[in-house]
N, C-alpha and C positions, 0 to 999 in steps of 0.2 A: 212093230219094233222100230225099233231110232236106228237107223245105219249111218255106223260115226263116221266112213267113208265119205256120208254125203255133202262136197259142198254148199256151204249156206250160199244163199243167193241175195246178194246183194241189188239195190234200183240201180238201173243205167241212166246213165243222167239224159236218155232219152223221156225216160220212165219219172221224171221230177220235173219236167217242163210243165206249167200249168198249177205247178205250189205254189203256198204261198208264203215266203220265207220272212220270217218277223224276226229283227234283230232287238238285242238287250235293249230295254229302257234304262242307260245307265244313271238319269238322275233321279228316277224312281226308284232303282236299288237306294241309291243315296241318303236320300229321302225316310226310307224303310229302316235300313241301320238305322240314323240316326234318332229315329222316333226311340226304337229297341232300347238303346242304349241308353237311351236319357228315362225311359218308364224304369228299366234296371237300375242306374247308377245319377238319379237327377240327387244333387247336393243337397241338405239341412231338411230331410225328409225323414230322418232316421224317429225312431218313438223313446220317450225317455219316460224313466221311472219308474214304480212298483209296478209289479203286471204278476196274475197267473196263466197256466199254461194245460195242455191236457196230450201225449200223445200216444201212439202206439204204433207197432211195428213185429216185424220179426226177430226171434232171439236163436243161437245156436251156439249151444252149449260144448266146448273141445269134451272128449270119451274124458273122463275119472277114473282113476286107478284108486283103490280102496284099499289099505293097509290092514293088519288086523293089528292090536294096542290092547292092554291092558291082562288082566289073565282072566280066568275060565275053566269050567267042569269039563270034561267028557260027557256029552251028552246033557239032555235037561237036567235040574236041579231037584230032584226029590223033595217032596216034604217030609224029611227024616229029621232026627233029631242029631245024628250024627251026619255031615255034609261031605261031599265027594271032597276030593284035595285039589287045590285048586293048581293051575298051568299057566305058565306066560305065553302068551299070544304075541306074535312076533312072525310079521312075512304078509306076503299078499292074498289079499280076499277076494278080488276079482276085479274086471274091469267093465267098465259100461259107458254104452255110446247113448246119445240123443236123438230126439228128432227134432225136427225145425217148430219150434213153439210160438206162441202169441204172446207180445210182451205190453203189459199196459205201464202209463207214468204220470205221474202229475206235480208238479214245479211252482215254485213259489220266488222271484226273487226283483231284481231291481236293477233296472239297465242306465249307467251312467255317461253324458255326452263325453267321456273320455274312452268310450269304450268296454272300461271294463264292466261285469257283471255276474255278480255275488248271487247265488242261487241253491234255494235246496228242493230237491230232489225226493220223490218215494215213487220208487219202480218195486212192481209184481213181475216173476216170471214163473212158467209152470213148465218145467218136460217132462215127455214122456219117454218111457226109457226103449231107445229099437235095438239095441242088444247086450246080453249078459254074459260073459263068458269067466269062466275061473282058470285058477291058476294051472291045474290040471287037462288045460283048455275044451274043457267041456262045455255048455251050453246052458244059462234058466231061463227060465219061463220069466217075460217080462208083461204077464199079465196083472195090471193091478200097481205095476211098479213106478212110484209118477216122485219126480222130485220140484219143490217146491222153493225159490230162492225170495227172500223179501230184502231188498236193500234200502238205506237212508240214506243219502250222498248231501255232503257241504261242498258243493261245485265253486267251481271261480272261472269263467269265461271271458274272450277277450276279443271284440268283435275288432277286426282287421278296418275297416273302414267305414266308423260307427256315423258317420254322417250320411250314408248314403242308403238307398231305398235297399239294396242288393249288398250283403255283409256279410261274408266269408266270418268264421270265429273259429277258436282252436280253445285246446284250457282240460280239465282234470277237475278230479274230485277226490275225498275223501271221505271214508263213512263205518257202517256197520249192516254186515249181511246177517240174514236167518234163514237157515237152509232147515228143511222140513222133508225127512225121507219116508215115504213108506213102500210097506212089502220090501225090506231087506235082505236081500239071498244072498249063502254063501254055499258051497256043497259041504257044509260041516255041520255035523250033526245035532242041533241045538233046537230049543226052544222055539216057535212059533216066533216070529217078528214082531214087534211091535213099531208104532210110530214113532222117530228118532228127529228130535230137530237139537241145533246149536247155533250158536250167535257168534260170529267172528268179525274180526277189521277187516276190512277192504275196501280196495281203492278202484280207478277208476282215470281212462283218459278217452279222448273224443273231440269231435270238431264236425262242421257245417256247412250248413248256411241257410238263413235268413234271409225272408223278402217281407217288407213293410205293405200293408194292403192299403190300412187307411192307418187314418192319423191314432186307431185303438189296436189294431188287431196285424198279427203278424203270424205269416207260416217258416214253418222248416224244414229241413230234410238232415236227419242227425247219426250219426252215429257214435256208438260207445263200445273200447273194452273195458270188460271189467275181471277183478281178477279178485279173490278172496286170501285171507294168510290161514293158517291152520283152519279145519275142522275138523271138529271132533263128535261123532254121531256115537249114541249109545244106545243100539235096537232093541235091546234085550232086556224085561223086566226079570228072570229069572236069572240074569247073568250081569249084574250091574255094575261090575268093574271090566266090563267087556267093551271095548269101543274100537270106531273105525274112522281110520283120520285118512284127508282127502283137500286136496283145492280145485275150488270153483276157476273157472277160467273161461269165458263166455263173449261171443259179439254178436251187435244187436244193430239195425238199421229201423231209424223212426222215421215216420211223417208227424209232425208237434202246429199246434195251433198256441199261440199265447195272445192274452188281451190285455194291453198296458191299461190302466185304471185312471190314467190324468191323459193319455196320448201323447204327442208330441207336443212342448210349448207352441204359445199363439205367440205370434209378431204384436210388438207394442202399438195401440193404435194411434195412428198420425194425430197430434193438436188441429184443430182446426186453425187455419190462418185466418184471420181480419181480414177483411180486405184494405189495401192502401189506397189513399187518397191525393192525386195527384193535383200537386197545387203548382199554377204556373208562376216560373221563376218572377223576382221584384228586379230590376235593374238599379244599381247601386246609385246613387246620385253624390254628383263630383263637381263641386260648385266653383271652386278655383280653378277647375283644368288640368292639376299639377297629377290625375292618375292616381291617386288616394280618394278612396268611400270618404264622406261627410263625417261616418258615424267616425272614424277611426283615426281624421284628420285633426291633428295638434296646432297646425299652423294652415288656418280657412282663407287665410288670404293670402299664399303664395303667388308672386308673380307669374302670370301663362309661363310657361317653356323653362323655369326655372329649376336645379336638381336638385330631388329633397329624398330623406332614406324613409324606410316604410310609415313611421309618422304624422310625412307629408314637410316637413319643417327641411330648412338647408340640413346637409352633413354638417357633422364638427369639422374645425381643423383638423389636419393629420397630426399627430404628437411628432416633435422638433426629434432629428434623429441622434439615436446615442451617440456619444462622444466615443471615438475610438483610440486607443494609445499608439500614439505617431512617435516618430523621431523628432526633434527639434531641430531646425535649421539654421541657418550661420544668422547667429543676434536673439534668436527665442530662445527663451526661458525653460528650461525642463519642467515638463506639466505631467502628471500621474495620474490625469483624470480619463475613465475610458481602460484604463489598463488591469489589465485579469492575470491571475496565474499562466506562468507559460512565458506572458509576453517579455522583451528585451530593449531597455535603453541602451546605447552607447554616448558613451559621455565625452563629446568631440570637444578638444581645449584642456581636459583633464590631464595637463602635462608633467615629465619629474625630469630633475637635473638627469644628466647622461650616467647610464648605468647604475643610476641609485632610487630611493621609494621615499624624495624629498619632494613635500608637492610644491607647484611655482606659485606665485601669487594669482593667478590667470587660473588655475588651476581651482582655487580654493573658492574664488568667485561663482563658480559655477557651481560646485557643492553647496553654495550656501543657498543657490535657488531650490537644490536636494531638500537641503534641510528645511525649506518652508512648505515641500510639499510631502514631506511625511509627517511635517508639524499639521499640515491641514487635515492628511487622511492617517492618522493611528491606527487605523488597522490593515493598513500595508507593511508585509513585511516582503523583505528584498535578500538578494545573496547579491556579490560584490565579486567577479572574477576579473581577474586580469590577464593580459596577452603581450608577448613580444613580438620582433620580429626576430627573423633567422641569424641575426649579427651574435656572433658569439656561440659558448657552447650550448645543447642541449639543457647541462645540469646546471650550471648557470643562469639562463633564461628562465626556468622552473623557477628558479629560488628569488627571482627578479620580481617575476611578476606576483608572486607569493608575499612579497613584503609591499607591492606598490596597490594591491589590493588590501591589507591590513592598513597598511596607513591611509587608505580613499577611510575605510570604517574606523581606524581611530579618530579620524575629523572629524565622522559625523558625528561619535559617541561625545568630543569633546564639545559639540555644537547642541549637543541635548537630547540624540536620539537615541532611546534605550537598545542596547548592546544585544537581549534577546529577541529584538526584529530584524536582526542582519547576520548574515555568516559571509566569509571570505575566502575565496579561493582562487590559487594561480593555476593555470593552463601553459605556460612558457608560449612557445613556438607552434605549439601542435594544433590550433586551432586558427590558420589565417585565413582572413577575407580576403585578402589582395595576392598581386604577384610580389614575391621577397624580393626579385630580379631588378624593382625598381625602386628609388626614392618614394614613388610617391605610393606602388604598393605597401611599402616599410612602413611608412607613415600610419596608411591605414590599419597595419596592424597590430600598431603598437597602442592601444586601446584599453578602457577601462568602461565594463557593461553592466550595467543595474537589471538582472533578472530577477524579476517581480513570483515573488513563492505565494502570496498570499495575498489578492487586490479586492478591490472595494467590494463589486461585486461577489465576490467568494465570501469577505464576512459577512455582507448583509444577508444572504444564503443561510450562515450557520450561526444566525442571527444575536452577532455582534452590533454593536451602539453603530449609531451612523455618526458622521463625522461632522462637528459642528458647522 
C-alpha cells in the first residue's frame, strides 16, 4: 500500500553534484517555430479550382421522439369486405436513442483564390438504434432496428485565409434528406412493420480546417450539424393513412481527403534576357572649344572662351525692357505708353480761375498733349477725377471739383476724343496728397488725375486692334 503520510523525497543538492545541467537552446527553439509556422501558414500556397473529395468519420444522432399522425384500426386490418372504423392517431409513439455510427461522404466542388467555395455534397449515415422506450415508459427490443439517413447538401464554404497552406473555413449548406426506417415499434397493437422511408429538406452548418499537402491534394478535419424539417415515415402497409412524424438532428466529426484536378496555378515563366552588349563610350569631338559636340554645333567657328547658348552660336540680345507708365516731369509731355488698368497720371499745370471749372490757357496746353495720346492709343479708355484742397466748405469743394473734372472731359470730347472712353468724377477734399496746413501742400492737392480703366495692354489681351 501507498502511505499518503509519506513524505516524498526529494535530491539534496548534495545528491546533484556531478549532473549535468543543459540549459535551453533558445535559438534552436526559434529556429523550430519558425520552420512550423511557415510549413502551416507559408503565403500563395493555397490549391485553386475544381477538385473532388472523399471523407468519413463518426456520426451521433440526438434520441427522436416519434409522434403518432394520421388515423388507424384497432388492431390489424382484416381482409373483410366490411373494414374496422377507422381513429385519429394523435400523441407520442415513443422515443429512441442512437449509437455512435460510421458516416461515409463524397464532394464535388470548386475552391476560388477569394476564398469562397461552392460544393456539393452526398453523405450516408446508418444507426443503430441503443434504446426504445414508449410512452408508457416501458421498453422494445431494438433488435433489427437500424435507421438509415441519405442527404444531398449544396454547401457554400469560406476559407478564412485562402492564400495559405493552413485555412480555417466556416459556411452551411442546404439540401434534401431520405431517412429509411426499419423494424418500427410501438406497444400498439398493429400490423407487423414494414420498411418506412421519406424524403424531406434539410439543412446543414459546419466548419474546419484545411491543410494543402501538395500543389493536388488537400486534407481535413470537418465537422457538420445537420438537422432535417418534418418527417413523415409510413410503417404500415395494412394501415396506410397511419404515419409517424419526427426530426432528424445529428453531429458528425470527419477526417476528408480532396484532390484539386489543375492544383494550384504555376508562376509565369521568366522571358529569357539577351544578353547586353557593352560598347565603350565615343567621346564627343569639339572643334572650336566653345563646349558644344560638332554634331549639334550651329556656329563651328566660335571664338575660344566666347558665350554661346546650347547651339554653340552667341545668345541673342536681351529684348529692350517694357515701357512703364511714369509721371511726367516739369517740361515733358504726357506719354500713355506702358500704362495698364489701375495705373494713375496727375496732370501738374492743369490749372482753373479761383474757385470756378474755367480752364487757363496753360491748362489746355497740356490736355492737348492728352489729346494726341489717346488719338495715338484708341483703345485707352480713362476716368477724369478731381481734387481740392481744404479751403472752403465740404459741400462746396464736392461740387468744385465735380465740374473742373467735367470740363477737363468736355475739352477733351471738344478736341475729338469720343465721350464713351471717359467718365468723370469729383472727390472734393477727401482724397489729399499733401498737408492742407500749407501753401504748397494746397497746391499739391488741388489736382486733376487721368486713371487709366482700360490700357493698351488690357485690349491687346481682349484682343482689340493695336494702335497704328
Amino acid at each position: 500500500m501507498l502511505d499518503l503520510d509519506q513524505k516524498a523525497v526529494h535530491p539534496t543538492p548534495k545528491q546533484t553534484v556531478g549532473r549535468t545541467m543543459k540549459r535551453p537552446n533558445n535559438r534552436s527553439s526559434v529556429i523550430a517555430v519558425g520552420l512550423v509556422l511557415g510549413t502551416l501558414s507559408g503565403p500563395l500556397m493555397a490549391n485553386v479550382g475544381p477538385y473532388v473529395g472523399v471523407a468519413g468519420g463518426l456520426n451521433l444522432a440526438r434520441g427522436q421522439h416519434f409522434d403518432y399522425r394520421g388515423q388507424s384500426t384497432r388492431g390489424p386490418q382484416p381482409p373483410l369486405v366490411v373494414e374496422r372504423p377507422l381513429f385519429d392517431n394523435d400523441g407520442p409513439a415513443g422515443d429512441y436513442t442512437f449509437k455512435r455510427s460510421p458516416l461515409g461522404q463524397l464532394v464535388i466542388g470548386t475552391q476560388f483564390a477569394n476564398g469562397l467555395r461552392p460544393e456539393f455534397e452526398l453523405s450516408l449515415r446508418r444507426e443503430r438504434t441503443q434504446t426504445i422506450t414508449f410512452p408508457d415508459q416501458t421498453v422494445g427490443s431494438n433488435a433489427g432496428v437500424q435507421l438509415s439517413t441519405t442527404t444531398g447538401f449544396g454547401n457554400l464554404w469560406y476559407d478564412l485565409f485562402p492564400q495559405w497552406r493552413l485555412h480555417p473555413y466556416v459556411g452551411g449548406g442546404f439540401g434534401v434528406a431520405r431517412q429509411i426506417l426499419n423494424n418500427f415499434q410501438t406497444n400498439v397493437e398493429t400490423a407487423p412493420p414494414r420498411k418506412a422511408d421519406d424524403a424531406s429538406l434539410a439543412y446543414q452548418f459546419g466548419g474546419g480546417v484545411r491543410f494543402d499537402l501538395t500543389s493536388h491534394f488537400s486534407i481535413g478535419l470537418d465537422y457538420r450539424w445537420v438537422k432535417t424539417f418534418n418527417t413523415k415515415l409510413f410503417p404500415y402497409e395494412e394501415q396506410p393513412q397511419t404515419f409517424f412524424r419526427s426530426h432528424y438532428n445529428a453531429q458528425s466529426v470527419l477526417f476528408s481527403v480532396q484532390y484539386f484536378i489543375f492544383g494550384k496555378p504555376k508562376p509565369p515563366a521568366a522571358e529569357p534576357v539577351a544578353p547586353v552588349e557593352v560598347v565603350a563610350p565615343v567621346a564627343p569631338v569639339d572643334t572650336d572649344g566653345d563646349g558644344v559636340p560638332d554634331d549639334v554645333d550651329q556656329c563651328p567657328d566660335s571664338p575660344a572662351g566666347s558665350v554661346v547658348d546650347a547651339t554653340g552660336c552667341p545668345p541673342p540680345p536681351p529684348p529692350p525692357p517694357a515701357p512703364t507708365c511714369k509721371q511726367p516731369g516739369p517740361g515733358e509731355k504726357v506719354s500713355l505708353a506702358g500704362c495698364g488698368a489701375g495705373d494713375s497720371i496727375v496732370l501738374r499745370g492743369v490749372n482753373f480761375a479761383t474757385n470756378k471749372a474755367v480752364l487757363t490757357v496753360n491748362a489746355k496746353t497740356i490736355l492737348d498733349d492728352v489729346v494726341a495720346e489717346l488719338k495715338a492709343h484708341p483703345e485707352v479708355e480713362i476716368a477724369i477725377n478731381g481734387h481740392t484742397d481744404s479751403d472752403g466748405s465740404d459741400a462746396s469743394n464736392q461740387k468744385l471739383s465735380e465740374r473742373r473734372a467735367a470740363s477737363v472731359m468736355a475739352y477733351l470730347v471738344s478736341q475729338g476724343i469720343a465721350a464713351n472712353r471717359m467718365v468723370s468724377a469729383g472727390f472734393g477734399e477727401g482724397s489729399p496728397v499733401a498737408d492742407n496746413a500749407t501753401a504748397e501742400g494746397k497746391e499739391l492737392n488741388r489736382r486733376v488725375e487721368l486713371k487709366i480703366t482700360k490700357g493698351i495692354d488690357d485690349a491687346a489681351a481682349a484682343g482689340a486692334p493695336a494702335a497704328p
